[in-house]
C-alpha positions in Angstrom: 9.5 0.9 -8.9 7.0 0.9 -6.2 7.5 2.5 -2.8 8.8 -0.1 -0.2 8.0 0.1 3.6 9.3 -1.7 6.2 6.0 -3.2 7.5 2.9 -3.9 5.6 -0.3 -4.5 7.2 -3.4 -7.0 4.7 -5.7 -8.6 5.7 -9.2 -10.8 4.6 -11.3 -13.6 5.5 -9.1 -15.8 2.8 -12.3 -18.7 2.7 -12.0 -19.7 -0.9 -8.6 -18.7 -1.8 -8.7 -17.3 -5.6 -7.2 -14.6 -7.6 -8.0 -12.0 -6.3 -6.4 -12.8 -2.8 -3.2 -13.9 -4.9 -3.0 -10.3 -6.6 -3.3 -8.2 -3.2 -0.5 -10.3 -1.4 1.9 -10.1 -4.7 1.4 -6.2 -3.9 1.7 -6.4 -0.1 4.8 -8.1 -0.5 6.0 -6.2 -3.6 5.7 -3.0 -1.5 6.7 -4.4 1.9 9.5 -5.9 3.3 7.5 -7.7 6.1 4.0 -8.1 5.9 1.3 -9.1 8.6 -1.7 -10.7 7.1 -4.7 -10.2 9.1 -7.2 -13.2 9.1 -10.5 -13.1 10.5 -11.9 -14.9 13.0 -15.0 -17.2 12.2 -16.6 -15.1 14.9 -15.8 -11.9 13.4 -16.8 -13.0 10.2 -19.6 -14.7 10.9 -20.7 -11.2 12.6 -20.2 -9.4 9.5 -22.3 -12.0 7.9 -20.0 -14.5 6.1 -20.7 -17.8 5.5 -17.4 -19.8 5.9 -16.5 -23.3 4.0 -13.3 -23.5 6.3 -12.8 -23.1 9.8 -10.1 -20.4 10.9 -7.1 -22.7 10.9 -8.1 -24.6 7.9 -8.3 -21.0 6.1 -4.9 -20.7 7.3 -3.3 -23.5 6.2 -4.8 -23.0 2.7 -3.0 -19.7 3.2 0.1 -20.9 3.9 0.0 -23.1 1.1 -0.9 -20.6 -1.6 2.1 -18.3 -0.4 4.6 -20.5 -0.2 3.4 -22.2 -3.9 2.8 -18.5 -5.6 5.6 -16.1 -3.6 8.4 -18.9 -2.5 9.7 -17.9 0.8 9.0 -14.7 1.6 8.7 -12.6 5.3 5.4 -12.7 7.0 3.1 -13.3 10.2 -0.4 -13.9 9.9 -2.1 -12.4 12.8 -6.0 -13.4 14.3 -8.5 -10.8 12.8 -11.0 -10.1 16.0 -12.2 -6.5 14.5 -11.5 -4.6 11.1 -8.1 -3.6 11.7 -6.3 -5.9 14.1 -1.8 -5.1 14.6 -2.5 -2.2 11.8 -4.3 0.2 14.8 -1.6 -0.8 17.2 1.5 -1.5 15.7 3.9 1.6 14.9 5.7 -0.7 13.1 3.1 -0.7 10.3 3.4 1.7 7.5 1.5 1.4 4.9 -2.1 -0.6 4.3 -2.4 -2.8 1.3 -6.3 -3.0 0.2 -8.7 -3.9 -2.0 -10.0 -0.6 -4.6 -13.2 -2.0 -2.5 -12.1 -1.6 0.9 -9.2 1.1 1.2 -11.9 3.4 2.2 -10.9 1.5 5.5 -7.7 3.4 5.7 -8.9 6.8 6.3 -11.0 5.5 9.4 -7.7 3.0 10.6 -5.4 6.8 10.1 -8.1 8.2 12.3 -7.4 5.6 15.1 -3.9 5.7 14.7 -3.4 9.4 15.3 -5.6 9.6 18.6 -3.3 6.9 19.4 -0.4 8.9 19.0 0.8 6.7 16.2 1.9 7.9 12.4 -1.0 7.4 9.8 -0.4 4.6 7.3 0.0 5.3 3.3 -2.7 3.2 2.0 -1.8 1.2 -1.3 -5.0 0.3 -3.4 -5.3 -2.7 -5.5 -7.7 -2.8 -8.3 -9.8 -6.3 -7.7 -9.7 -8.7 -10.1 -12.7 -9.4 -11.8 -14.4 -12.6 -13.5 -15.4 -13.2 -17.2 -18.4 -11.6 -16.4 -17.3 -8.6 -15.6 -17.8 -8.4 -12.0 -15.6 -8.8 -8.9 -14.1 -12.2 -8.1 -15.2 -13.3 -4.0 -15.1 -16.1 -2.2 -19.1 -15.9 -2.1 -19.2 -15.9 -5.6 -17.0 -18.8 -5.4 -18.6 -20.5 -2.7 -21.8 -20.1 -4.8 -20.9 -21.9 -8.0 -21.2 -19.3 -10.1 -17.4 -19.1 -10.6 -13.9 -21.1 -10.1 -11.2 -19.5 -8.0 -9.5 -17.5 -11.6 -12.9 -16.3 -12.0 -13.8 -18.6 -15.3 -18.1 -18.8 -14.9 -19.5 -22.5 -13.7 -22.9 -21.5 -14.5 -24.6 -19.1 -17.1 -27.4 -16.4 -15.1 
């Protein structure tokens, strides 16, 4: 049985929803009684260089959608991503961090934060990403691409 925390902070740009996004909420929410998914902004992804299909809202929705069809009703909030960590910094409420193997590096600089803020460091859970036939990581670029469909079967051969 996995640890459970009150509130669990994710978070991700969610553009092509796929199977990899499915696997790191089924954890957030396995671990979490409330969790706070963290969407980014189109202008804060666009700064880090992402090129977006959908709009904010409409990766919202699509969001929405894929919870409520994959995980029923369940407790969440989806919060407005402007930088890398959004409520997770701020919020004593959050207790543990649910990331990607790829980006839970992110945790020791957001336990950092918290302490100068006088808040409790989060426990950071780690999920392994979910990878294609091929071998490597499913994305939403990959996606977005054509190389692959969101379960990470190939389109096209290299």
């Amino acid at each position: 049985m996995a640890e459970k925390f009150e509130v669990v902070a994710t978070g991700g740009t969610f553009d092509e929803i796929h199977i990899g996004h499915v696997a790191l909420l089924a954890k957030a929410f396995e671990v979490g009684n409330k969790v706070i998914i963290g969407v980014s902004s189109d202008e804060f992804a666009k700064k880090r260089g992402k090129k977006l299909n959908h709009n904010f809202e409409q990766r919202v929705e699509n969001l929405k959608k894929m919870i409520k069809k994959e995980f029923g009703d369940v407790n969440y909030k989806i919060a407005k991503l402007e930088g890398d960590f959004g409520p997770a910094v701020t919020s004593g409420d959050v207790s543990a961090l649910v990331a990607s193997s790829e980006t839970e590096s992110k945790g020791r600089i957001l336990n950092e934060i918290r302490v100068k803020k006088g808040l409790k460091p989060v426990k950071v859970v780690a999920v392994k990403l979910v990878r294609a036939e091929d071998g490597s990581p499913i994305s939403s670029t990959r996606i977005r691409a054509g190389e692959i469909d969101s379960k990470g079967r190939l389109l096209k051969r290299k």
